[in-house]
C-alpha positions as CSV (number, residue, x, y, z in Angstrom):
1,X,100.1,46.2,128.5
2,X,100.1,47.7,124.9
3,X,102.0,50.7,124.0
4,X,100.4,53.5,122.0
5,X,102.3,55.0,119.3
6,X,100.9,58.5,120.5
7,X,104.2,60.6,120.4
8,X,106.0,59.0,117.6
9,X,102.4,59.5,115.1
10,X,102.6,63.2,116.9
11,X,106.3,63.7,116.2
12,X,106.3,62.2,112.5
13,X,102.7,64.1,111.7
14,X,104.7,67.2,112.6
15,X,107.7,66.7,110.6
16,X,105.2,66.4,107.7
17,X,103.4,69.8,108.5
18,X,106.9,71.4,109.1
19,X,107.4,70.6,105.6
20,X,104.1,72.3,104.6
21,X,104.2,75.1,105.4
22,X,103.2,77.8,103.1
23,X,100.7,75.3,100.9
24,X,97.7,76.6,100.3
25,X,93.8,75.4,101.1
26,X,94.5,72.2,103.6
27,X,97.8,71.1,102.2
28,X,99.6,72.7,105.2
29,X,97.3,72.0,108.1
30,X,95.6,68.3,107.0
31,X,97.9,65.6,108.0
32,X,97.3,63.4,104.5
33,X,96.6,66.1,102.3
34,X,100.2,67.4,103.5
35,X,101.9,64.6,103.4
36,X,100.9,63.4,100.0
37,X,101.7,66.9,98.8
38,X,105.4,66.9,100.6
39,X,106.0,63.6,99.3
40,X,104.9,65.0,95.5
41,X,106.8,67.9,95.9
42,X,110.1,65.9,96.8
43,X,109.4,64.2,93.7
44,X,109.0,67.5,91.4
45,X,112.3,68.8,93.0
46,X,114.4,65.6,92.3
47,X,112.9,65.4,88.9
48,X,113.7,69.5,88.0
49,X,116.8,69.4,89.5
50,X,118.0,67.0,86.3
51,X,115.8,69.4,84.2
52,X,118.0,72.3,85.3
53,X,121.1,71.2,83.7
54,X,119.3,70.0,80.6
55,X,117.6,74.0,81.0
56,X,121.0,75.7,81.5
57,X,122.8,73.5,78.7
58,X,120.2,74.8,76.5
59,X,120.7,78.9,77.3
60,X,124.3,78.1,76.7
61,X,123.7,76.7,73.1
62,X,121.4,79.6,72.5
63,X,124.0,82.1,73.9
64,X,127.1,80.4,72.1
65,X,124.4,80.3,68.6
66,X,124.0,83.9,68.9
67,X,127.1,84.9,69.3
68,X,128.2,83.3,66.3
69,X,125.5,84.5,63.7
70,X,127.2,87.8,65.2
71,X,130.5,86.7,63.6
72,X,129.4,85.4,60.7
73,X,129.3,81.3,61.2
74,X,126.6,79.1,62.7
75,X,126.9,77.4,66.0
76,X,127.5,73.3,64.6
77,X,130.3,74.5,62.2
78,X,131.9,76.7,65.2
79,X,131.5,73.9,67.4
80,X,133.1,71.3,64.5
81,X,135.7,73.4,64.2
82,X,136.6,73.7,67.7
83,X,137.0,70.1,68.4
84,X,139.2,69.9,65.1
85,X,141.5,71.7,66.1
86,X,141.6,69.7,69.4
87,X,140.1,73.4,71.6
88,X,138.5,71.8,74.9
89,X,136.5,74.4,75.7
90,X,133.0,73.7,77.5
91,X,129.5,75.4,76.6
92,X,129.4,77.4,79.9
93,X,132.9,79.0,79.4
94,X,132.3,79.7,75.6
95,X,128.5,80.9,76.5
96,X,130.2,83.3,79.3
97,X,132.7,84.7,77.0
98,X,130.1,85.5,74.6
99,X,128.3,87.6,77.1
100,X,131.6,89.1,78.8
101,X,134.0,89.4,76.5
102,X,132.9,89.7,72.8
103,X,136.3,90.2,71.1
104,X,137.7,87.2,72.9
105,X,134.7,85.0,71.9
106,X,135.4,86.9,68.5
107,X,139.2,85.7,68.4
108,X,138.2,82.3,68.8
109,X,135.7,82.6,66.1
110,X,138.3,83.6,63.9
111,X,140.4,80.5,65.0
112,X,137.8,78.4,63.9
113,X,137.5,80.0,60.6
114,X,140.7,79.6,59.8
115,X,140.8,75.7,59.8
């Protein structure tokens, strides 16, 4: 007697279309066209969420450049300076003082001058 795979195809079609929903034209209700579309889609997200640091790092640079045509230096000598005189200070922090706090992001532009 053979055994037909009847309720696992059901259950694993399913699983598929769960995924789908809310694709347009037959991506959410064909089997195939939903599949290869879930399966693409996993692909996009596992790419962009690596493209989202690269994206943030980016606006941070932009932010911390900004703030220091504001105070008179550009961004690669503010950031030389920094690491000469050994201030471990990451692009997220620096980029969020610049938006927050001005005159703090101003102090340490002034530290930098200095050297």
């Amino acid at each position: 007697m053979r055994i037909k795979a009847g309720k696992t195809t059901r259950k694993r079609h399913k699983k598929y279309l769960k995924q789908a929903k809310g694709y347009r034209m037959g991506k959410h209700a064909l089997y195939r066209h939903a599949r290869e579309q879930v399966e693409k889609s996993g692909q996009y997200a596992y790419r962009d969420r690596r493209q989202k640091k690269r994206d943030m790092r980016s606006l941070w640079v932009t932010r911390i450049g900004a703030a220091c045509r504001l105070n008179g230096i550009s961004y690669s000598k503010f950031i030389k300076e920094m690491r000469g005189q050994n201030v471990v200070i990451d692009r997220k922090m620096l980029s969020e003082l610049a938006i927050s706090t001005p005159e703090d992001f101003a102090k340490l532009v002034g530290l930098a001058k200095e050297h």
